[in-house]
Structures are given as C-alpha cells and as structure tokens.
C-alpha positions, 0 to 999 in steps of 0.5 A, spaced: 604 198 598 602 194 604 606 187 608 601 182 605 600 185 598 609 185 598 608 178 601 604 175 596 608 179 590 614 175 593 611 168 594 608 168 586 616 171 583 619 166 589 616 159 586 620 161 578 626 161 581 628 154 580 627 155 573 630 162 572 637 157 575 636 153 570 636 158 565 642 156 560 644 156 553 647 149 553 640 146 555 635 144 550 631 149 546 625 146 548 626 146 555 630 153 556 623 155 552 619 152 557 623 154 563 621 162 560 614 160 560 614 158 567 619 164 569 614 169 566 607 166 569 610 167 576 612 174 575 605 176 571 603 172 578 607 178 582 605 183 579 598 182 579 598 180 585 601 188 587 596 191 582 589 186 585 587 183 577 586 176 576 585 179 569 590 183 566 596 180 562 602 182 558 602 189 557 595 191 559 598 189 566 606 192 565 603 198 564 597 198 570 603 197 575 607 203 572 602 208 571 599 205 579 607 207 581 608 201 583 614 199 579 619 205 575 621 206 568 626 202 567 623 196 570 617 197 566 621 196 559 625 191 562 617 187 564 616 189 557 622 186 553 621 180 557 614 178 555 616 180 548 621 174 549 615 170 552 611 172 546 616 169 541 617 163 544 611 160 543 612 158 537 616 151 537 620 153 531 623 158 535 630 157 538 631 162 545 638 165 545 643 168 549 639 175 548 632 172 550 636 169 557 639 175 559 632 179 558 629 174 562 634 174 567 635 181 568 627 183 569 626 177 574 632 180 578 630 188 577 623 185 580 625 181 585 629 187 587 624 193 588 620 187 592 625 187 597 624 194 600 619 194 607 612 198 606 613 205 610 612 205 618 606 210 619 609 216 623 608 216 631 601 222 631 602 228 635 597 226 642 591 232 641 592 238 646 586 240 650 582 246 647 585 252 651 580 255 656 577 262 654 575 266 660 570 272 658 569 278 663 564 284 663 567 290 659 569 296 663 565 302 659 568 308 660 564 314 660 565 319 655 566 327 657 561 331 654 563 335 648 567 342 649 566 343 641 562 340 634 566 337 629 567 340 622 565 334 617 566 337 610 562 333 604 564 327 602 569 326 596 566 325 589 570 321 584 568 323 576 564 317 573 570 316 568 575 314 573 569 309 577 569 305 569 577 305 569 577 302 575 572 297 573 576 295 568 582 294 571 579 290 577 575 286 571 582 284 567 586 282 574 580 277 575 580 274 568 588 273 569 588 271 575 583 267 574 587 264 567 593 262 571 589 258 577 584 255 572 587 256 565 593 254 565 592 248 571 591 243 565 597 243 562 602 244 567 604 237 568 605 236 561 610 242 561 614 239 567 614 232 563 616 236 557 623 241 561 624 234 565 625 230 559 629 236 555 634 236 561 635 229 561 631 226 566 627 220 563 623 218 569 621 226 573 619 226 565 614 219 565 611 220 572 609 227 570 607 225 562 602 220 567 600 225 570 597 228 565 594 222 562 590 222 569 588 229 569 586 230 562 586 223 558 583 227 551 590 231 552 594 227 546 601 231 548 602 226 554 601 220 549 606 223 544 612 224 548 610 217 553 611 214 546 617 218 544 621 216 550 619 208 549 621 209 542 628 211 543 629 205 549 626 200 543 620 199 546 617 199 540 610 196 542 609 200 548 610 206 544 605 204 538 599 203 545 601 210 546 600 213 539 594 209 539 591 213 544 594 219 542 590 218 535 584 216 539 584 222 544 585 227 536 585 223 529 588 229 525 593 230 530 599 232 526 604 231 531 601 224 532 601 222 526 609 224 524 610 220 531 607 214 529 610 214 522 617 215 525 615 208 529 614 204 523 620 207 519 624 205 525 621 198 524 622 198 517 614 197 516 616 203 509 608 202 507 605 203 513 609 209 515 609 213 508 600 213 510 602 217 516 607 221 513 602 223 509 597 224 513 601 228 518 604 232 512 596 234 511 594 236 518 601 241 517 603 242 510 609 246 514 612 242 518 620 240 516 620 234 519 615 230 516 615 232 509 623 230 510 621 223 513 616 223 508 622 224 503 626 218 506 619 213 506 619 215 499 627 212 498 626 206 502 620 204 498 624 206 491 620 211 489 626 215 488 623 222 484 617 223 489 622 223 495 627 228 492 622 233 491 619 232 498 627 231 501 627 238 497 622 241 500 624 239 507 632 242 507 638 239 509 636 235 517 637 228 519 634 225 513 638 228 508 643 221 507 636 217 507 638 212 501 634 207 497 633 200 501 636 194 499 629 191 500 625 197 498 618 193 498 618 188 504 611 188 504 609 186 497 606 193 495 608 196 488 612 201 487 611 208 483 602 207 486 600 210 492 598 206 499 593 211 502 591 216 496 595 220 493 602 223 496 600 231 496 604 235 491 609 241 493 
C-alpha cells in the first residue's frame, strides 16, 4: 500500500474515534446504537478507501480488501463480526450489549492498528556496469602436415529397428510425465499447500493459498469448501455460506459442498434446510459416513426419530452418534414425518 492510500485509510477511521470513546453500556440505547452506525461508516470509508471503491459495502467489501492482502485473516473476521453488530442495530427494538461494544471495538483497533505500518522504502538500485569491450583478432591458422598414412574408418554402426521403437517410446512417456508435473498438476498445487497448512494448523498460510487457488481456477469448488469450512469454525456463519455458495455455483452436484453446507445450517439450527442438502449430498455420494450420520442427526433434531436411526445405522459410530432429539424439533413450521425436498433416499 502506498503513503497516500495509507493516509487517506487513516483519515476516514480517524474521524470515528469520538464515537468509539463513547461507546458505553451505561449510555442510552438509541445513542449507543447510533454511536455503532457512525464507527462502522468510517471504517467502511477506510477500507474502501484502501481498496479504490466507492461502491463496495459490507461484506462485499470485507472480502475484496482480504483477497487484495490488504488485511489478514483475523481482522476480516473481526470486520465481519462488526458489521454484523451493524446489521442488527438497525433495528430500533434492537438493544446493543456489551458483546456488540466489544466487537465493535475491538475490529476498529485491529483496523487502526494494521494502518499504522509505513509503506516499504523501495531499495536503492544497483548503477548499471558498462558493457565490456570485446576485442577481436585474426585467427592464427596453422598449417596442417601432410598425412604420413590413411586412416581406416569401418562402417557406421547400425542399431536393430526393435531397439529405435523402444527408445521412441521411452522418450515419449518422459515427455507425457514431464509434461504432467509441470502442466497438469500446476492447478491444484496451491490448493494442496492450503490443505497441508490448514492440516498443520496454520490457519492463515491455509487462507492466503486457498485465495490463491480461487484466482487461479475460480471454477475449482475445493478452495470454496475449505474457505467456508475455516469461517465456520470462527462462527462466521455468513462468510461461510457466501463461499459455499460459490462452490455450489463453480459444481451444483458436488458432494463435498453440499454436506458442507448442511453442516452450516445444522450449526445454525436451520434443521430443514440442512436436511435438503444432506440429502442431496448423500445422493452425489451414496458412500460417504459423514453425510448419511449428520443426515441421521437433522432427522433427530426435526423429530423424526425411525428415519434417523436407520441413516445413524447405516453411518456407524462417529461424532453423531449422541445426536438427540431437539427440544424445538420444528422451528421453522415444517411438518414432521413429510419430506422437505423429495423423498429422504432409502438405505
């Protein structure tokens, strides 16, 4: 980032500091909610200021800054729990509480904070070296001596047909290999890099590769899927529907990103809409435990205590196993017992 896309950043944040002083749970509802409103104007003001939109809002705007490496994983999910508190304030019966304040803070100082870094100083350049000189000179030929005796030169050696196809074939498969390893395979490196990284723990190394895969192949789902895995686990529930979303966009049928977004409505206790893609993900993969186990376990939340036990049955013992009926089995009006999207497939 340069000096005056800094400076700018820091002059839109900087005008939300009286209001961020003020935030307090003593102070009225109505003002604490309007002292939100103003603190989130400014920071969306900073960071379209960092990333050159005057259009982008929200989320939209979260993630153009994080996948432009203009702000690090933890600040994006702090961004976006912020704006969630933004969302839910506007509602006047909306009362703000002290976890509101906290979010609010907290993504404004992690803000200011990656704003105070200088831009880097360019190096100094090396001056150029002048060209050597080249100075040519006559070649000295020497005379040859006349020969004192012919030379003997037998026939030229001949290889049998059978070894020039072998050869050709061998040649042919080192290029089709070759070729694969620099070529073939190029696609999904960065995917696997975010994949070990994310397997070793290291959230961020696992983001900024998973970004880099959705850049170089934006119809690959698999980077979408893990992106939208890792929000979820934060609780960052909205950023990990928009990813799951343009998984299924990239590959409607895929069996992975239909089980992961029923594991993001379940977690959201949204019972009927998960068990539609549970169902469907246990369609594209009739073999896959873990959707035919959180299949059973949606059953059981909504009631529907036979048709879990066979799908629980058939999944085996794992993380679902203690899956228990809910207290509200049917929060969204659906009738227990009649299926939400066809029929639930048999065993």
């Amino acid at each position: 980032m340069t000096a005056p896309v800094l400076r700018g950043a820091r002059f839109a944040l900087d005008a939300a500091r009286p209001a961020v002083a003020r935030l307090d749970t003593s102070r009225g509802s109505e003002d604490l909610a309007a002292d939100l409103i103003e603190t989130w104007g400014a920071v969306e003001a900073a960071l379209r200021s960092l990333v050159g939109s005057s259009v982008l809002t929200g989320q939209p705007l979260i993630r153009e800054a994080r996948q432009r490496q203009m702000i690090d994983f933890d600040l994006a999910n702090s961004l976006a729990e912020f704006q969630a508190v933004h969302d839910r304030v506007q509602s006047t019966s909306y009362q703000p509480t002290a976890s509101d304040i906290n979010a609010a803070r907290s993504a404004f100082l992690k803000l200011d904070s990656a704003l105070m870094s200088e831009p880097g100083v360019e190096a100094p350049r090396a001056a150029p070296r002048p060209a050597p000189q080249v100075v040519t000179t006559t070649p000295i030929i020497a005379e040859t001596p006349p020969p004192t005796q012919s030379m003997l030169v037998g026939p030229p050696r001949r290889f049998p047909p059978w070894m020039l196809a072998a050869f050709g074939v061998v040649v042919v498969a080192l290029l089709a290999v070759g070729g694969y390893f620099m070529f073939g395979n190029r696609g999904s490196s960065s995917v696997q890099q975010g994949i070990d990284a994310y397997t070793r723990g290291q959230r961020e190394v696992a983001v900024n590769a998973f970004n880099k895969a959705v850049r170089e192949n934006p119809k690959d789902p698999l980077p979408h899927i893990y992106l939208a895995r890792m929000a979820r686990e934060v609780g960052n529930f909205s950023v990990a529907s928009q990813e799951l979303q343009l998984a299924l966009e990239a590959d409607p049928e895929n069996a992975l990103a239909l089980r992961e977004m029923g594991a993001d409505l379940l977690a959201q206790a949204n019972y009927p809409l998960a068990l539609r893609f549970y169902v469907r993900a246990v369609k594209a993969s009739p073999t896959d435990k873990t959707a035919l186990g959180y299949l059973g376990c949606t059953l059981m939340r909504l009631g529907r205590v036979p048709e879990a036990t066979t799908f629980l049955n058939r999944a085996g013992p794992g993380p679902w196993t203690g899956c228990t009926p809910a207290t509200n089995p049917n929060p969204t009006g659906a009738v227990p017992g009649q299926p939400l999207s066809g029929s639930v497939p048999r065993p």
